[in-house]
PAKEMAR-143508 format. One line per 3 residues: number of its first residue (from 0); their letters; for each residue x, y, z of N, C-alpha, C. Coordinates in pm, whole numbers, plus 32768, in hexadecimal, padded with zeros to 4 digits. Atoms other than C-alpha are relative to their C-alpha. Example, Ala and Ser with C-alpha at 12.3 -4.5 7.8 and 13.67 -1.06 7.14 Angstrom:
BEGIN
0> AS> 8059:7F89:8000:84CE:7E3E:830C:805A:8078:8000 | 7FAE:7F89:7FFA:8557:7F96:82CA:7FB3:806D:8049
//
This chain:
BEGIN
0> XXX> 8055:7F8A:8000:8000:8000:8000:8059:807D:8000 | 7FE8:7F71:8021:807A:815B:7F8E:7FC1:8059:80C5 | 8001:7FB4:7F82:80C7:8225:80DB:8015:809C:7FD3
3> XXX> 8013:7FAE:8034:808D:8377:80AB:8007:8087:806D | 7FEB:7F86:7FA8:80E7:84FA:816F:7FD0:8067:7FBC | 8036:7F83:8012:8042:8605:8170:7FE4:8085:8038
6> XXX> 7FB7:7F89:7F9D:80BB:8750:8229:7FD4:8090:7FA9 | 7FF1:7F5B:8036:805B:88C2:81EE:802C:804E:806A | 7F8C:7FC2:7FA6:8162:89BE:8238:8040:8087:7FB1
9> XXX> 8001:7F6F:8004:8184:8B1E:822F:80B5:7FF6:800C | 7F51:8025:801E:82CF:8B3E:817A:8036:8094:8002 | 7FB0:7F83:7FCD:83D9:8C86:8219:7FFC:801F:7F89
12> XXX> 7F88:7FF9:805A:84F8:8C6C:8143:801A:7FCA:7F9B | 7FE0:8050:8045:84E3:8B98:803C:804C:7F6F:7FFE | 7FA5:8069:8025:8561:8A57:80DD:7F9D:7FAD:803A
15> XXX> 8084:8043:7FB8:846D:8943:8131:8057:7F7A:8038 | 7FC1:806E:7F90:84CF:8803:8239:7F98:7FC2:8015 | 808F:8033:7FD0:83B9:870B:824A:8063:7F8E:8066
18> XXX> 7FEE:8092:7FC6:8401:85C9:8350:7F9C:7F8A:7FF0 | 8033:808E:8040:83A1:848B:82D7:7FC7:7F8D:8055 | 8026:80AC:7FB0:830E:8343:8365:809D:7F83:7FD8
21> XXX> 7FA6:8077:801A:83FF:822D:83A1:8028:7FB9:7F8C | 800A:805E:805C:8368:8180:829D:8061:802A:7F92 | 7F99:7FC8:8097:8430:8268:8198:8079:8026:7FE6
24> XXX> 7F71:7FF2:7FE9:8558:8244:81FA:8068:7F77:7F8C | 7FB1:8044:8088:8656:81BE:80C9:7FB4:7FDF:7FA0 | 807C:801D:80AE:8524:81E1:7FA6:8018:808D:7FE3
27> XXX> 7FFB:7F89:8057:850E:8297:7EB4:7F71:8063:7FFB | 807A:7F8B:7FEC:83FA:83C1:7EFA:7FCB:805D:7F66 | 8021:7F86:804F:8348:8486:7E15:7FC6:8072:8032
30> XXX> 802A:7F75:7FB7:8300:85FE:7E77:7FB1:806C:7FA1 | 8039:7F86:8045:81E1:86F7:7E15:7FE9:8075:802B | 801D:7F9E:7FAA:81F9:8850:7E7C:7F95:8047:7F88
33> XXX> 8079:7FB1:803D:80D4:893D:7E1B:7FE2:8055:8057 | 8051:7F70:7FF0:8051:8A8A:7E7C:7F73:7FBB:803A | 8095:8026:7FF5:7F0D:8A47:7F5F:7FAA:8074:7FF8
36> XXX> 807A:7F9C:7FF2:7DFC:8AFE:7EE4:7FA5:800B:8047 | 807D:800B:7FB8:7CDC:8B6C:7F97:7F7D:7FC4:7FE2 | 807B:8047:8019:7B8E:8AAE:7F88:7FA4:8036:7F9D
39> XXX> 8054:7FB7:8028:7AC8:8BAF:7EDE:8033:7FF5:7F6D | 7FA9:8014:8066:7BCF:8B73:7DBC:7FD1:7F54:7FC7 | 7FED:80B3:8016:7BD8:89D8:7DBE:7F55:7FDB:7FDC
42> XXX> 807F:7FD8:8024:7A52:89F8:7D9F:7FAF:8023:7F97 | 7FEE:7FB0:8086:7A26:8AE0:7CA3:7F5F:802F:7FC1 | 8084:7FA8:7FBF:78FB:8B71:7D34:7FB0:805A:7F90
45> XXX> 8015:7F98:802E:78F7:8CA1:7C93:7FF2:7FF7:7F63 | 7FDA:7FFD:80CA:793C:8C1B:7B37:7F62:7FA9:7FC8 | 8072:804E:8014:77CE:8B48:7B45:7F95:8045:7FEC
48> XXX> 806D:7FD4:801F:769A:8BC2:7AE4:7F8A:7FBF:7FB7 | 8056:806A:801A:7548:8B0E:7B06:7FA7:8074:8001 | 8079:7FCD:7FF3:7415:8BAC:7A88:7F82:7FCB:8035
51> XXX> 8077:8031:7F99:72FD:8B78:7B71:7F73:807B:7FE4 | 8097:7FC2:7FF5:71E8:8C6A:7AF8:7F9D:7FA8:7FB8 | 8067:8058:802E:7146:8B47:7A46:7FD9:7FBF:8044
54> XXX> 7FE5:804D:7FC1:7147:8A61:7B4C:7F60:800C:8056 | 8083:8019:7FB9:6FED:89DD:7BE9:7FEC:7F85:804D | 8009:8059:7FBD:6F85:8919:7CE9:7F66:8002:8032
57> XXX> 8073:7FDD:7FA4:6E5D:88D2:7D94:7FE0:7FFB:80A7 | 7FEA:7FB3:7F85:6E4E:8986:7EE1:7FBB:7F9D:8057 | 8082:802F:7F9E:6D1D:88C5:7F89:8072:7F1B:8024
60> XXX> 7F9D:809D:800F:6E13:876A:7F1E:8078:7FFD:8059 | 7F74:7FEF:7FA8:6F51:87D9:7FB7:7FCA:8019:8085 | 8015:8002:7F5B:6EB7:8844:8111:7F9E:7F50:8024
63> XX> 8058:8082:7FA0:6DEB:86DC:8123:806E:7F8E:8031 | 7F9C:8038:7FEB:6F69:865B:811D:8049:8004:80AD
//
């Protein structure tokens, strides 16, 4: 099974230091750094648009729920 780390970390200076699990000690690692965006971004909220003025229901149906 694929063991897996996952750390977010507010980087100074440009030098990053993660510590590892035992397990990864003498393998070969692969590393992804990335920029975490904010939620409102990863989402993409703002970029959606549902038209709802057609949209009908019947009122007396939904409250017997």
């Amino acid at each position: 099974m694929e063991e897996v780390v996952r750390q977010e970390i507010k980087v100074k200076d440009r030098i990053l230091q993660i510590e590892l699990p035992e397990g990864f000690k003498d393998k070969s690692v692969e590393a992804i750094i990335r920029i975490k965006r904010g939620i409102e971004e990863e989402i993409l909220a703002d970029k959606i648009k549902i038209d709802t003025t057609k949209w009908k229901f019947n009122r007396t149906e939904a409250h017997e729920r």
